[in-house]
GUDO-97273 format. One record per residue (C-alpha): residue number from 1; x, y, z. Coordinates in nm, 3 decimals. Example, Ala and Ser with C-alpha at 12.3 -4.5 7.8 and 13.67 -1.06 7.14 Angstrom:
residues 2
R    k        u        v        w
R    1    1.230   -0.450    0.780
R    2    1.367   -0.106    0.714
end
This chain:
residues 217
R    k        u        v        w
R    1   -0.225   -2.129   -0.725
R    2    0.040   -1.928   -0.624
R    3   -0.180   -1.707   -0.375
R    4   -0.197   -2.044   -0.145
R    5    0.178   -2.024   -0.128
R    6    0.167   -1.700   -0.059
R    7   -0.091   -1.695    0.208
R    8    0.052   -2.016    0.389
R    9    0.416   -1.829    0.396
R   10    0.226   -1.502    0.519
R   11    0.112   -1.729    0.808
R   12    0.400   -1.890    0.863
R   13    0.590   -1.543    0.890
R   14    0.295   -1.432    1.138
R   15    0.349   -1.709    1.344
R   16    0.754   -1.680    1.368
R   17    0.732   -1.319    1.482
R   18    0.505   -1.384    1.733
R   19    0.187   -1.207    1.607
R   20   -0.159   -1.254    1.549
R   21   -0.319   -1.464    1.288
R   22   -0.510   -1.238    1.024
R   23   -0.253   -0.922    1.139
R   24   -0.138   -0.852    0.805
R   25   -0.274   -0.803    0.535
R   26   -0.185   -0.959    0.188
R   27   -0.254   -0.674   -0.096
R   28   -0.288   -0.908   -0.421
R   29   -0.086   -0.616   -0.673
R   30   -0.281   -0.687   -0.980
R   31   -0.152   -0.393   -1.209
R   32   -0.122   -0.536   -1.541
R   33   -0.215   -0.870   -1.536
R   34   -0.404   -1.031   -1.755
R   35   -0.805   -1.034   -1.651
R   36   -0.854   -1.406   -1.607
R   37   -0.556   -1.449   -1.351
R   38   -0.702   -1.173   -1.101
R   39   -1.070   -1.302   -1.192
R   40   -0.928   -1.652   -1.077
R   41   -0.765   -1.493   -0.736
R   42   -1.097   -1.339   -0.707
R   43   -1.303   -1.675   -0.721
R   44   -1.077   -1.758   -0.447
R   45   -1.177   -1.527   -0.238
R   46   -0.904   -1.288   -0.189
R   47   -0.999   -0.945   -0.085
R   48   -0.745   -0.698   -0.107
R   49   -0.587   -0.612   -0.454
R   50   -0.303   -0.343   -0.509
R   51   -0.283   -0.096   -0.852
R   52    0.001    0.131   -0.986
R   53   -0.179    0.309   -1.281
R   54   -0.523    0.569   -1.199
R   55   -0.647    0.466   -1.505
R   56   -0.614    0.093   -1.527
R   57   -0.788    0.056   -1.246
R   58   -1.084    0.253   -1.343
R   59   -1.126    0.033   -1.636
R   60   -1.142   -0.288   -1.444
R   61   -1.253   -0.257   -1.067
R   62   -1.595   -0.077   -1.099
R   63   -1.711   -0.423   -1.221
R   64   -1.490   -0.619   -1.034
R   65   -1.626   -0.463   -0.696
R   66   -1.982   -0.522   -0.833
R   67   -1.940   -0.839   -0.896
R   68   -1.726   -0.931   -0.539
R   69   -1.884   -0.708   -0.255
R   70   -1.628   -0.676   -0.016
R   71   -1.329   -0.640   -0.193
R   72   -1.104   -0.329   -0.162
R   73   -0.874   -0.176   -0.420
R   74   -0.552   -0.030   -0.312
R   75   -0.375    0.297   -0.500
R   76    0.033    0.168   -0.419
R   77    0.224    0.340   -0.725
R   78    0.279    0.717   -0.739
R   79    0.002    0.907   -0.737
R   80   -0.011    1.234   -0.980
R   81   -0.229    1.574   -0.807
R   82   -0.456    1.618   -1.103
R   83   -0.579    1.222   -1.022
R   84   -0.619    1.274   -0.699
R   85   -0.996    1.358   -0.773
R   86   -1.066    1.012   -0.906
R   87   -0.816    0.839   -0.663
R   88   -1.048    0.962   -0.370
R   89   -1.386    0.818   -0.566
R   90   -1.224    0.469   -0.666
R   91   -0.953    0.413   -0.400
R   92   -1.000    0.222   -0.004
R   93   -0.633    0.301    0.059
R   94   -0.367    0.527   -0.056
R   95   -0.021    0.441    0.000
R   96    0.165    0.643   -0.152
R   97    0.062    1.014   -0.031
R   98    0.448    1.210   -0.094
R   99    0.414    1.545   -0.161
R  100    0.258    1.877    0.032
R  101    0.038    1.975   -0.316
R  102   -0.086    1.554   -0.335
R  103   -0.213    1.624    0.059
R  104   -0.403    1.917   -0.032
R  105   -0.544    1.777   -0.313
R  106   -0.656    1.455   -0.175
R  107   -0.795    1.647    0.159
R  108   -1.007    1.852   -0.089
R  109   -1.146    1.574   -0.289
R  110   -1.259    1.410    0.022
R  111   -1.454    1.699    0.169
R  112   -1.591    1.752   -0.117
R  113   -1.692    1.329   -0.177
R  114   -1.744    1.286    0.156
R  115   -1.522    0.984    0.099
R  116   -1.234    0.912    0.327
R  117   -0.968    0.612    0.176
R  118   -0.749    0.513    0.427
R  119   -0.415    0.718    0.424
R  120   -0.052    0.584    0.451
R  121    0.303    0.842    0.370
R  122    0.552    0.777    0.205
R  123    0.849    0.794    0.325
R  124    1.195    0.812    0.184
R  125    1.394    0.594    0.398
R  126    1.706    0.546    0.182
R  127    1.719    0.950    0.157
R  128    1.735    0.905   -0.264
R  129    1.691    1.157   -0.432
R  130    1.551    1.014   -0.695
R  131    1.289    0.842   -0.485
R  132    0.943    0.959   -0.400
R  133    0.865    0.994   -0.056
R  134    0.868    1.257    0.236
R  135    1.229    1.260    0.457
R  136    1.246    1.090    0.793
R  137    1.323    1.425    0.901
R  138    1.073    1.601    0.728
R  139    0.781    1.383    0.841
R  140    0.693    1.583    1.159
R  141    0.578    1.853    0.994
R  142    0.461    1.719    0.696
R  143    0.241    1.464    0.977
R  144    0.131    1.819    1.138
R  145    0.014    1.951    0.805
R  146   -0.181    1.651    0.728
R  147   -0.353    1.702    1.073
R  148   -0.442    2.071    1.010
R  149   -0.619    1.859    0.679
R  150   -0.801    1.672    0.855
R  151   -0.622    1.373    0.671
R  152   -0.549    1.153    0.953
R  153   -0.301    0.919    0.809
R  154   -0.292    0.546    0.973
R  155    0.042    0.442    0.905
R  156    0.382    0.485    0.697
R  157    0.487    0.320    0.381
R  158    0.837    0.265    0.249
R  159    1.033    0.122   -0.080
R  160    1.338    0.070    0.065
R  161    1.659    0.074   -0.171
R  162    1.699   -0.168   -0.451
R  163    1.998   -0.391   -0.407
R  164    2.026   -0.346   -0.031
R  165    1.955   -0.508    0.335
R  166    1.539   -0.363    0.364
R  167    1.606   -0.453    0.741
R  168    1.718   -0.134    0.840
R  169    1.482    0.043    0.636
R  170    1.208   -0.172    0.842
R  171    1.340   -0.074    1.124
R  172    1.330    0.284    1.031
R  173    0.995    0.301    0.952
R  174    0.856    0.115    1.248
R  175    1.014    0.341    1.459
R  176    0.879    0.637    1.302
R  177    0.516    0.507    1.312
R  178    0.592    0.450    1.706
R  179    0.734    0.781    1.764
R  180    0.355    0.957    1.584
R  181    0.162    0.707    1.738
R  182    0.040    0.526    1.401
R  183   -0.014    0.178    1.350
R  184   -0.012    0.121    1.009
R  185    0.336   -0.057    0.836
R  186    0.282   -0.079    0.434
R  187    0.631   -0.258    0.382
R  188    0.770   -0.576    0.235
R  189    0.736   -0.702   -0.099
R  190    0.754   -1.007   -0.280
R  191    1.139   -1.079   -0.253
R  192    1.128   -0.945    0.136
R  193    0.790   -0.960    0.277
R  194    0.884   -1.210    0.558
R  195    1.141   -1.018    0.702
R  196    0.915   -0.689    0.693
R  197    0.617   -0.925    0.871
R  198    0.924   -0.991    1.150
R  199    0.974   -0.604    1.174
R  200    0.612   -0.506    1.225
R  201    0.450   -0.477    0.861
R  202    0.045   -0.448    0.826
R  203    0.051   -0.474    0.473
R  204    0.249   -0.634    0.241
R  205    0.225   -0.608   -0.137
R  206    0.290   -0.950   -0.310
R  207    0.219   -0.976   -0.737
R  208    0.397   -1.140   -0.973
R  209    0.420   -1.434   -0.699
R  210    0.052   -1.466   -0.662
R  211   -0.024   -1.392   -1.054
R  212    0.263   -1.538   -1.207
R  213    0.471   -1.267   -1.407
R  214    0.365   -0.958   -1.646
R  215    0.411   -0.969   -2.005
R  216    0.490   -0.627   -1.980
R  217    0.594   -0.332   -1.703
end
């Protein structure tokens, strides 16, 4: 199974940067794959699992969870306001908060569920335009509007630009988390998770090389 190769490299990668066993966690990104390959990563055991799509999820995970207490469900594609309601009822983790009107949104929806998913921003590290995220230079007082919230974010999250070195983008992002005093790193991916591990990542998001690939998306 490919999520034994993945979780023996993870280890490895923990190891070579000089960190502690069990410091980073491996988010199994399960967005469309086919049911019997995430039903057979869930007879393994594995915990954490990582969705794109609102929607997709809520078809699958209500039963999933049921049926595996103790697994948590991940929201790591781009999150749209008027979904923020159900994001905040099916969702541990956010990753990908972005966006002044997606803060106020999710702050509201957990008041009023009295459910808090852990928090990580987005940020833009590349500085494209095209790309989701908040500015590096923005992020102080988008962080200070998130306090005034009550969201309490626990860490940063970064795509960093297809095609080029994610090292400096790493980097980048590790340094902002120091500078606010959070300790949570969403960063890495399949083709670069090691190196992001070396730099400081928490969580890494790993799916077509656990799963095998997607028909489709």
């Amino acid at each position: 199974m490919g999520l034994d190769d993945i979780t023996r490299r993870v280890s490895a990668a923990e190891i070579a940067a000089g960190r502690a066993p069990g410091s980073v966690t491996l988010i199994a990104v399960s967005k469309l794959q086919p049911p019997e390959r995430v039903e057979a990563v869930l007879a393994a055991g594995h915990a954490v699992y990582g969705e794109n799509y609102v929607q997709e999820a809520q078809a699958k995970w209500p039963a999933w969870s049921a049926a595996h207490p103790g697994v948590s469900v991940h929201m790591i594609g781009p999150l749209q306001s008027n979904k923020a309601r159900a994001a905040v009822a099916l969702f541990d983790a956010i990753h990908t908060l972005d966006r002044v009107t997606l803060a106020r949104k999710l702050a509201a929806q957990m008041a009023e569920q009295g459910r808090r998913p852990q928090v990580f921003v987005q940020v833009n590290t590349g500085d494209e335009p095209q790309k989701a995220g908040i500015l590096a230079d923005e992020l102080p007082g988008f962080l200070a509007l998130c306090a005034e919230l009550e969201l309490a974010p626990s860490g940063l999250m970064c795509i960093p630009p297809e095609g080029r070195d994610p090292v400096p983008h790493f980097r980048l992002l590790r340094k902002l988390a120091e500078t606010h005093g959070l300790s949570g790193l969403s960063m890495g991916m399949s083709a670069d998770f090691e190196a992001a591990i070396a730099e400081g990542a928490t969580h890494v998001r790993v799916g077509s090389a656990i799963f095998g690939a997607r028909a489709v998306g």
